[in-house]
KEKE-3310 file (N, C-alpha, C; in steps of 0.2 Angstrom, whole numbers, plus 5000, padded with zeros to 4 digits):
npx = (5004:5003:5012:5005:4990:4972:4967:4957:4952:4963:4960:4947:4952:4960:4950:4943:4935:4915:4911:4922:4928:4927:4937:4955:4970:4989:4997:5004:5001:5010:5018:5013:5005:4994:4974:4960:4949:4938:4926:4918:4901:4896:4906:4905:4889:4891:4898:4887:4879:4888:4887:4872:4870:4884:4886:4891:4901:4904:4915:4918:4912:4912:4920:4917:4924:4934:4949:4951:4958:4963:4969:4978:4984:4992:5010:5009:5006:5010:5020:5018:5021:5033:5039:5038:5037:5029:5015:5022:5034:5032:5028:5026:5041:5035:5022:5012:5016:5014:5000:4994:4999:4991:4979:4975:4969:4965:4951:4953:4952:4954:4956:4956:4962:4956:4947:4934:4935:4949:4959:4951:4957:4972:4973:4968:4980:4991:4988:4981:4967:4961:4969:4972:4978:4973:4959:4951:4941:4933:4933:4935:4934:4938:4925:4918:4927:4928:4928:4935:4937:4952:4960:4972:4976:4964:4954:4952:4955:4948:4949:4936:4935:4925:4914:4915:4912:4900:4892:4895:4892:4890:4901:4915:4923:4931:4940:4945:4952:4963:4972:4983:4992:4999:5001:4996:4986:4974:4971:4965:4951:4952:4962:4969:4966:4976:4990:5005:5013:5029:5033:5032:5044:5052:5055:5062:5075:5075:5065:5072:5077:5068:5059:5048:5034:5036:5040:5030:5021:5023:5020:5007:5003:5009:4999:4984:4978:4976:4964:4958:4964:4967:4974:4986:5000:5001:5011:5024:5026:5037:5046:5037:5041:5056:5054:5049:5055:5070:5064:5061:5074:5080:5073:5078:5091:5090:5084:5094:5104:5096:5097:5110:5114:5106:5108:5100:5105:5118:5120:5113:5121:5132:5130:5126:5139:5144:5138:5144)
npy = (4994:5011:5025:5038:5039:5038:5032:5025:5024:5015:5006:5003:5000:4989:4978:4964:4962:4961:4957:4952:4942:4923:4916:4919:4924:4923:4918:4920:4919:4913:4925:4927:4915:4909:4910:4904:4911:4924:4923:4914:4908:4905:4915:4927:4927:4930:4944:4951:4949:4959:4968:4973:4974:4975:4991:5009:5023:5035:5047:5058:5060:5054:5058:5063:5055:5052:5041:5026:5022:5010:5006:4998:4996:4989:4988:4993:5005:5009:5004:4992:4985:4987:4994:5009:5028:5037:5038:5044:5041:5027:5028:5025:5033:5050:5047:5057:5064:5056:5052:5065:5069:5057:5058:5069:5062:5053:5042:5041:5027:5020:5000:4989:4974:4974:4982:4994:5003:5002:5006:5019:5023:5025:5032:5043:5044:5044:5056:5057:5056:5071:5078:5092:5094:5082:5072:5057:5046:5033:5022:5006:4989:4973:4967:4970:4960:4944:4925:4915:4900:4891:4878:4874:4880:4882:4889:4905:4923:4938:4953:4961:4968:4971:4972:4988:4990:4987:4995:5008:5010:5021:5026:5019:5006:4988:4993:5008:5007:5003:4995:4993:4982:4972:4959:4946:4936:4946:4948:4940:4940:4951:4949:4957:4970:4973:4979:4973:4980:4984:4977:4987:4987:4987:4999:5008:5006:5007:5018:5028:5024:5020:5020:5018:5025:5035:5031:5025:5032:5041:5030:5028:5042:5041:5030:5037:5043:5034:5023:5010:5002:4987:4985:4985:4975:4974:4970:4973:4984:4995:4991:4999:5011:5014:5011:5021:5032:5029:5033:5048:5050:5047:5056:5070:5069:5068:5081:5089:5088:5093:5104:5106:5107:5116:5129:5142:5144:5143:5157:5164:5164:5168:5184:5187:5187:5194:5206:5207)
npz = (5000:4995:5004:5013:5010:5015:5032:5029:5016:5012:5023:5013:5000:5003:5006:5001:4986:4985:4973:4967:4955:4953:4951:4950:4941:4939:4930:4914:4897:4886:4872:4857:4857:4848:4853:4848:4851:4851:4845:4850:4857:4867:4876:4870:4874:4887:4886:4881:4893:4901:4895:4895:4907:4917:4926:4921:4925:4920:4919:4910:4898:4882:4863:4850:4837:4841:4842:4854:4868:4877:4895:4906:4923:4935:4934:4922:4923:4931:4947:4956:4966:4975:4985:4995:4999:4993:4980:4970:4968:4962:4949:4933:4921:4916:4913:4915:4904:4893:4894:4890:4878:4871:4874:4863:4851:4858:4867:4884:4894:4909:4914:4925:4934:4949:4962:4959:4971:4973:4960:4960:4970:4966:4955:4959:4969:4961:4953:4941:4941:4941:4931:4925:4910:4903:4901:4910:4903:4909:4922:4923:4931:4941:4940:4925:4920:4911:4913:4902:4894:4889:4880:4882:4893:4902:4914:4913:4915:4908:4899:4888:4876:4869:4879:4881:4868:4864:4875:4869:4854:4846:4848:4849:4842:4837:4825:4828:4840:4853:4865:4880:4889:4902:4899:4892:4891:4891:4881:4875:4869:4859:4849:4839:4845:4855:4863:4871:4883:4890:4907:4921:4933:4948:4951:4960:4954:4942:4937:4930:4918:4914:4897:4888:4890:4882:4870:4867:4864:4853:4845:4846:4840:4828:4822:4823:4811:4804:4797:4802:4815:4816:4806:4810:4817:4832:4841:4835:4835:4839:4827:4818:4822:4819:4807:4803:4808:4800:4789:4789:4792:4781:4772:4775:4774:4760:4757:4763:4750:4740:4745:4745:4730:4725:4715:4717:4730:4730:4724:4734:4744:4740:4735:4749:4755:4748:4751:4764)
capx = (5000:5005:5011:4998:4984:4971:4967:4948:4954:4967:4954:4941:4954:4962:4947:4941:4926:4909:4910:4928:4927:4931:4947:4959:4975:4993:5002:5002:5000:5016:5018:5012:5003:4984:4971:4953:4941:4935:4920:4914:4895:4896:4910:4901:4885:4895:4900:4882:4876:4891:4884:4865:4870:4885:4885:4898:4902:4905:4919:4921:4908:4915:4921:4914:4928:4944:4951:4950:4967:4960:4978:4979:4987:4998:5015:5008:5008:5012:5024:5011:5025:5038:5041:5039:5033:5024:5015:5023:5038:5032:5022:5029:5042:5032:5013:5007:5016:5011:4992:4993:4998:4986:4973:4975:4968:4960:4949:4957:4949:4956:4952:4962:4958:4954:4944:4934:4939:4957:4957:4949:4963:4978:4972:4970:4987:4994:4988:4977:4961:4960:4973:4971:4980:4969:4954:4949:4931:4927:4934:4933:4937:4936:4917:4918:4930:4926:4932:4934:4940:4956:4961:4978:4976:4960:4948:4958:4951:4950:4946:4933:4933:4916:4907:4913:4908:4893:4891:4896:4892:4890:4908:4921:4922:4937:4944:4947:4951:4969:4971:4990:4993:5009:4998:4996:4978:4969:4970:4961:4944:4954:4972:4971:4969:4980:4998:5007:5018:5035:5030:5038:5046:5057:5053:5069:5081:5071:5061:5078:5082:5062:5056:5042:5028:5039:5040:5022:5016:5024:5015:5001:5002:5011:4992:4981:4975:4974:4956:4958:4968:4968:4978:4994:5003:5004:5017:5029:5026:5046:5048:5035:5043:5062:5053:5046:5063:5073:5062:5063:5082:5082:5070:5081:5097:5089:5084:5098:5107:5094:5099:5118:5115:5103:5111:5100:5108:5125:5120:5111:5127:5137:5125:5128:5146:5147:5137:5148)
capy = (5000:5014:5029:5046:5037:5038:5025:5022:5022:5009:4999:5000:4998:4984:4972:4960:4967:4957:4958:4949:4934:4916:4913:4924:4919:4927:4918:4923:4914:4914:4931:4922:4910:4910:4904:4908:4912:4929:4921:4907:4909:4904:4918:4931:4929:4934:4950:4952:4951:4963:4974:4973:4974:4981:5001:5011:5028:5040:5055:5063:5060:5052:5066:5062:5059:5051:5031:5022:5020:5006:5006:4993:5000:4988:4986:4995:5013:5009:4998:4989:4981:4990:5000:5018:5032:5040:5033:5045:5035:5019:5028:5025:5038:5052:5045:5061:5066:5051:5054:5072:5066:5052:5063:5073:5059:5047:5043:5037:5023:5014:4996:4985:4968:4974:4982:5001:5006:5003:5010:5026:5027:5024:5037:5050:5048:5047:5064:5058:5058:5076:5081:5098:5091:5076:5067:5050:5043:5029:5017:4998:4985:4966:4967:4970:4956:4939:4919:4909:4892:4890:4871:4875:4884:4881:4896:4913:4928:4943:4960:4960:4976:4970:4977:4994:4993:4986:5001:5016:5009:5026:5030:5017:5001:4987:4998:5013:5004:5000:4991:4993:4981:4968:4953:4943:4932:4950:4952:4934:4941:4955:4950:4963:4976:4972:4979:4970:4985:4981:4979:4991:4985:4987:5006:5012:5005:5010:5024:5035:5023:5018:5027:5015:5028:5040:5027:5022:5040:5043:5025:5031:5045:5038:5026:5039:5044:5027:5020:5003:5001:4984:4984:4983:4971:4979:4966:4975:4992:4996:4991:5002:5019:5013:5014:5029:5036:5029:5037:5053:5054:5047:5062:5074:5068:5069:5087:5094:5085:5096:5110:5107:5106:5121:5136:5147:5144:5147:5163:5168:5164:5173:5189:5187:5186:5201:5210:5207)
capz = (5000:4995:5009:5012:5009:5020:5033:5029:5009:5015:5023:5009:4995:5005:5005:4996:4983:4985:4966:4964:4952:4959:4948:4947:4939:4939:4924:4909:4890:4879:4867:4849:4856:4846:4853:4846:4859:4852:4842:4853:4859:4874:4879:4867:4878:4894:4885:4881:4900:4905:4890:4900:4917:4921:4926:4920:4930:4917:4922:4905:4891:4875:4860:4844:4831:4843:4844:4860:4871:4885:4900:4913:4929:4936:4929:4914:4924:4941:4951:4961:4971:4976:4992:4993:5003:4991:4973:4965:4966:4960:4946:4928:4922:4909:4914:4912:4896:4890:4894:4890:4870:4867:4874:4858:4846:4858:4872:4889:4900:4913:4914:4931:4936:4954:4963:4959:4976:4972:4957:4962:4974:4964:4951:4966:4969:4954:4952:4935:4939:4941:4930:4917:4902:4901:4906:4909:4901:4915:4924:4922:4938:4939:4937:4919:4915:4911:4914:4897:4894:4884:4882:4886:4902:4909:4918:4915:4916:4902:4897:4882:4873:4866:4885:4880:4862:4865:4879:4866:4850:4842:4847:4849:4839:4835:4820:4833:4849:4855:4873:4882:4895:4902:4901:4884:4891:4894:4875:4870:4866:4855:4848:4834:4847:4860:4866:4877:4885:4895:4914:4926:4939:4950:4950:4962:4948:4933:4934:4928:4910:4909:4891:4887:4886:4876:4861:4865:4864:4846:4841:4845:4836:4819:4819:4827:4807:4801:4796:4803:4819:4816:4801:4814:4821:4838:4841:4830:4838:4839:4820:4814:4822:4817:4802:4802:4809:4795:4780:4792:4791:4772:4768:4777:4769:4752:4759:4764:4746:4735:4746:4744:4724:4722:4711:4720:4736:4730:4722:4738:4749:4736:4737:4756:4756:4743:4754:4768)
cpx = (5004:5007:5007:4992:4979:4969:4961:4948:4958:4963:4951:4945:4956:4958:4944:4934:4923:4910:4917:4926:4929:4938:4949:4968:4980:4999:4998:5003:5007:5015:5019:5009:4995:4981:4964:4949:4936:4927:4915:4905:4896:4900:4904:4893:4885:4895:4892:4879:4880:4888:4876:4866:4873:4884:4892:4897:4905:4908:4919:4916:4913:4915:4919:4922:4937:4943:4949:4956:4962:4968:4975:4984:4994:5002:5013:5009:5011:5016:5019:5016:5031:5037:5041:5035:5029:5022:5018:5030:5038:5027:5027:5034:5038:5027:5011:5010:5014:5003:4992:4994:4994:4979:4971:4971:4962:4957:4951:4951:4954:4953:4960:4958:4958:4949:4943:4937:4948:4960:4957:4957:4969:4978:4972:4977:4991:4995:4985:4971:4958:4967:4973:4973:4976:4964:4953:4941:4928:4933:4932:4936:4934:4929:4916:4922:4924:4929:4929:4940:4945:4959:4965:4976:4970:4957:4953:4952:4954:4944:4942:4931:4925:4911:4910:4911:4901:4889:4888:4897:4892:4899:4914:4917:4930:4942:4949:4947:4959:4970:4981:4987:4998:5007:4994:4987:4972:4966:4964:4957:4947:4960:4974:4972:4972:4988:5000:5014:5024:5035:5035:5039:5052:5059:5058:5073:5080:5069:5066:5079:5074:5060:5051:5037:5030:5038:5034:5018:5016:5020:5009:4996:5002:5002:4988:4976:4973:4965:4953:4963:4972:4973:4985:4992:5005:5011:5025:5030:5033:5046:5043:5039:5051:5059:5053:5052:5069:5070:5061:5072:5084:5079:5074:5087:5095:5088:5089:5104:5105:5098:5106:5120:5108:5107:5106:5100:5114:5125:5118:5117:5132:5136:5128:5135:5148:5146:5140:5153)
cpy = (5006:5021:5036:5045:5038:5032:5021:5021:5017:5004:4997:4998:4989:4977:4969:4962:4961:4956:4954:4941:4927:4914:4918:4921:4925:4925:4920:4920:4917:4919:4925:4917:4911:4905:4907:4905:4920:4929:4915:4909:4910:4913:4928:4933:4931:4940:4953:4954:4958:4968:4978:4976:4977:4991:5003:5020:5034:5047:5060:5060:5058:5056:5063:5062:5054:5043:5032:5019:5016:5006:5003:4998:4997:4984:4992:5005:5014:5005:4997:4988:4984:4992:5006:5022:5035:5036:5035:5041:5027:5021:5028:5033:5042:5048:5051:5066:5061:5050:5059:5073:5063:5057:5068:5070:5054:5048:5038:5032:5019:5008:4992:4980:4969:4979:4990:5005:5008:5008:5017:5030:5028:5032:5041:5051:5049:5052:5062:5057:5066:5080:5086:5099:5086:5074:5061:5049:5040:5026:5011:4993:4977:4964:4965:4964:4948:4934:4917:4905:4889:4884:4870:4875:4884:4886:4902:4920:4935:4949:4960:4966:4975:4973:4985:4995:4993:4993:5007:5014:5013:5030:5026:5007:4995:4989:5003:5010:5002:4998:4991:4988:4973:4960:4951:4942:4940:4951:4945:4935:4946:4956:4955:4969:4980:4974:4977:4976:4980:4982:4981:4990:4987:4997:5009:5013:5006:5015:5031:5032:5020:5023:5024:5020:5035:5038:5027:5029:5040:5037:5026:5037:5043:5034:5029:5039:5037:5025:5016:5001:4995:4981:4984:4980:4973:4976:4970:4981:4997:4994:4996:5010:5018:5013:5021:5034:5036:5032:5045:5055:5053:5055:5067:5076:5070:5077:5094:5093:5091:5102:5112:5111:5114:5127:5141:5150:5147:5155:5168:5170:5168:5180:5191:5189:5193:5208:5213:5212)
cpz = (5000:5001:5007:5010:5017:5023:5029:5023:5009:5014:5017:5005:4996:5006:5002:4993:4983:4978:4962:4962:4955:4956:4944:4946:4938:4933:4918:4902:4886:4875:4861:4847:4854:4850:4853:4850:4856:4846:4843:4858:4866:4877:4876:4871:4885:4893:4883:4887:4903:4900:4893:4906:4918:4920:4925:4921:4926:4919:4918:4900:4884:4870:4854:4838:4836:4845:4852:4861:4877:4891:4906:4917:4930:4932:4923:4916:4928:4944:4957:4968:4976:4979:4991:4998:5002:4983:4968:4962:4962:4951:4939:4925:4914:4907:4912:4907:4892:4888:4890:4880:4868:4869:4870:4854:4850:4866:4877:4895:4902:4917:4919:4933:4943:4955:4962:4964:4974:4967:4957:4966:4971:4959:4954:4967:4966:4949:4944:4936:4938:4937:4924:4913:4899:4903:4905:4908:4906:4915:4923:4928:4936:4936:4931:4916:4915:4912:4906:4898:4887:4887:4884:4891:4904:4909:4918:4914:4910:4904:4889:4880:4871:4873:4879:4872:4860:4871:4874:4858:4843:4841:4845:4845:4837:4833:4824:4840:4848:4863:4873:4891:4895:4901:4896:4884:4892:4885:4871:4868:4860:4853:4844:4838:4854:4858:4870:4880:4891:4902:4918:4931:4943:4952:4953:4957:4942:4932:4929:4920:4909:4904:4886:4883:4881:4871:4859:4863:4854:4842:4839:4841:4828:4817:4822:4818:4802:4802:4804:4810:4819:4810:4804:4816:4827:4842:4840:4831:4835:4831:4817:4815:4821:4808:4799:4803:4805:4788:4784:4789:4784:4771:4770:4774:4761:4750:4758:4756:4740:4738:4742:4734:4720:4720:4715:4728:4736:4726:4729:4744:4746:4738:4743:4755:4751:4748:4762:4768)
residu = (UNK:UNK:UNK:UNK:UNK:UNK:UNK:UNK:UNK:UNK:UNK:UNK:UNK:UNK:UNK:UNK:UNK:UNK:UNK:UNK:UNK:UNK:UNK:UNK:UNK:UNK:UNK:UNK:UNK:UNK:UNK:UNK:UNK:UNK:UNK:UNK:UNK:UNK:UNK:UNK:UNK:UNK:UNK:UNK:UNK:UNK:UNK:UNK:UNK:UNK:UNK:UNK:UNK:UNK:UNK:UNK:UNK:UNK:UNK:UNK:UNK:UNK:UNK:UNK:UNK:UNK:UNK:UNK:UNK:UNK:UNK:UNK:UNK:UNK:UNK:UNK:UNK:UNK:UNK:UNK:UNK:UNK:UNK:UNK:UNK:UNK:UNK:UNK:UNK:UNK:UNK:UNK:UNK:UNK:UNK:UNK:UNK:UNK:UNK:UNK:UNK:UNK:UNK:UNK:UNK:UNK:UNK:UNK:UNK:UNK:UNK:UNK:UNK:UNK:UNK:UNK:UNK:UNK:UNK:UNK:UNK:UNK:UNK:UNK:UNK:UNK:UNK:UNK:UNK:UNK:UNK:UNK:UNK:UNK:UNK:UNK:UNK:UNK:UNK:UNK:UNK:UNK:UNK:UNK:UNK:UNK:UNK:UNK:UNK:UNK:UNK:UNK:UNK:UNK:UNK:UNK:UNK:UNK:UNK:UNK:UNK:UNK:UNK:UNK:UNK:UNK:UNK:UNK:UNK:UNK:UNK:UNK:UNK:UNK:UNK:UNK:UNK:UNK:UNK:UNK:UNK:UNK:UNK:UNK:UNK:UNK:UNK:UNK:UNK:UNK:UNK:UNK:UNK:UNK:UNK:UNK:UNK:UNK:UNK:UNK:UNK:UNK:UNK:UNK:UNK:UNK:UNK:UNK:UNK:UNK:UNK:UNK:UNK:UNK:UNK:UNK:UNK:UNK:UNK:UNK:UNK:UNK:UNK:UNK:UNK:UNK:UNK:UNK:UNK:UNK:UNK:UNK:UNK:UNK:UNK:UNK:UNK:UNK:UNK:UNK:UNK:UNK:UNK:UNK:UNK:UNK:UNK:UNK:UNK:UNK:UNK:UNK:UNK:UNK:UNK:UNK:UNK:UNK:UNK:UNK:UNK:UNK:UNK:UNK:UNK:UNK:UNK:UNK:UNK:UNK:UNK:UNK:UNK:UNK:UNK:UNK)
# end
């Protein structure tokens, strides 16, 4: 638990929600490995019921016109684990540059496998629920997730963007949806629009050479005007912007090459130099 909190926010965050699922699992499914779950009925009529039933707590009304950034908490913003006297120290380095860019293009929810209580508090101290660069859409807590049955592994628990499109039908949909978060199985209902971000840990030793959300910010940028979101490989994240950085510095070289060869360069410099 983090220090400065209050007790009674301690308490509440610290117990067990009435609404916590019966299996909750902490490994995680190999990066690559497919395993088709996101058109099976069965799973599809669960995201149905959370479509019906649950309630979603609306902090910021949705914008007409912007993708869907969904962000897991821990590891993904936060060092859950770590020791500290305050959150700010366990809090990923350049969270709220990081918000404060995708906030340009897209809308921010945060979706964590524990409870709203918690939740609410970690975002208080992390100084982004109320922060005046950005805002958050809503919240998402274990409630919203679901259990499916992959033959591998058994009862795992997931995140199914299908609640919120089914919620906000008029706004956000697969094409425009990207999900960050350190944990491969949260994506099995939606592998196309899963990031798996590198989880933060160790937050004393790291928070000085972490630059995670620096790279991710510019990703999100570079496929912010794209149609299709889907049309990446979010996998590949890091090879699309060394792309993007290699035809940058080609174009610049080719740039400064025209310049070098322009005759109305060397006249202008001559000019100059006469006028000297």
């Amino acid at each position: 638990m983090m220090m400065g909190s209050l007790e009674e926010d301690i308490a509440d965050a610290s117990s067990v929600p009435e609404d916590l699922p019966e299996v909750v699992d902490d490994f995680d499914i190999p990066e690559g490995e497919e395993i088709a779950l996101e058109n099976r009925e069965v799973h599809l009529a669960k995201i149905e019921r959370r479509v019906k039933e649950h309630q979603i707590n609306i902090l910021n009304p949705p914008r007409e016109g912007k993708k869907l950034l969904v962000l897991d908490i821990d590891y993904t913003l936060f060092d859950h684990r770590s020791p500290a006297e305050s959150g700010v120290e366990l809090m990923r380095p350049y969270l709220h540059e990081f918000l404060t860019s995708a906030y340009r293009d897209y809308d921010i929810v945060i979706w964590s496998a524990t409870s709203m209580k918690w939740i609410e508090e970690k975002m208080k101290l992390l100084g982004v629920s109320k922060h005046v660069d950005y805002k958050i859409c809503f919240y998402l807590d274990c409630s919203a997730m679901i259990t499916v049955h992959a033959p591998k592994y058994g009862v795992v628990q997931v995140k199914p963007l299908g609640v919120i499109w089914g919620k906000f039908p008029e706004y956000y949909k697969p094409s425009n949806t990207i999900m960050f978060d350190d944990i491969n199985r949260n994506f099995l209902m939606n592998p196309k629009n899963g990031l798996k971000i590198r989880p933060f840990q160790k937050a004393h030793i790291n928070r000085h050479k972490d630059v995670e959300l620096i790279k991710l910010a510019k990703y999100l940028r570079l496929i912010s005007k794209q149609d299709d979101l889907t049309n990446f490989n979010h996998k590949h994240w890091e090879k699309y912007l060394s792309k993007l950085k290699e035809k940058k510095r080609k174009k610049k070289l080719l740039s400064n090459s025209s310049d070098d060869h322009d005759p109305s360069n060397n006249e202008a410099g001559a000019s100059a130099g006469d006028a000297s």
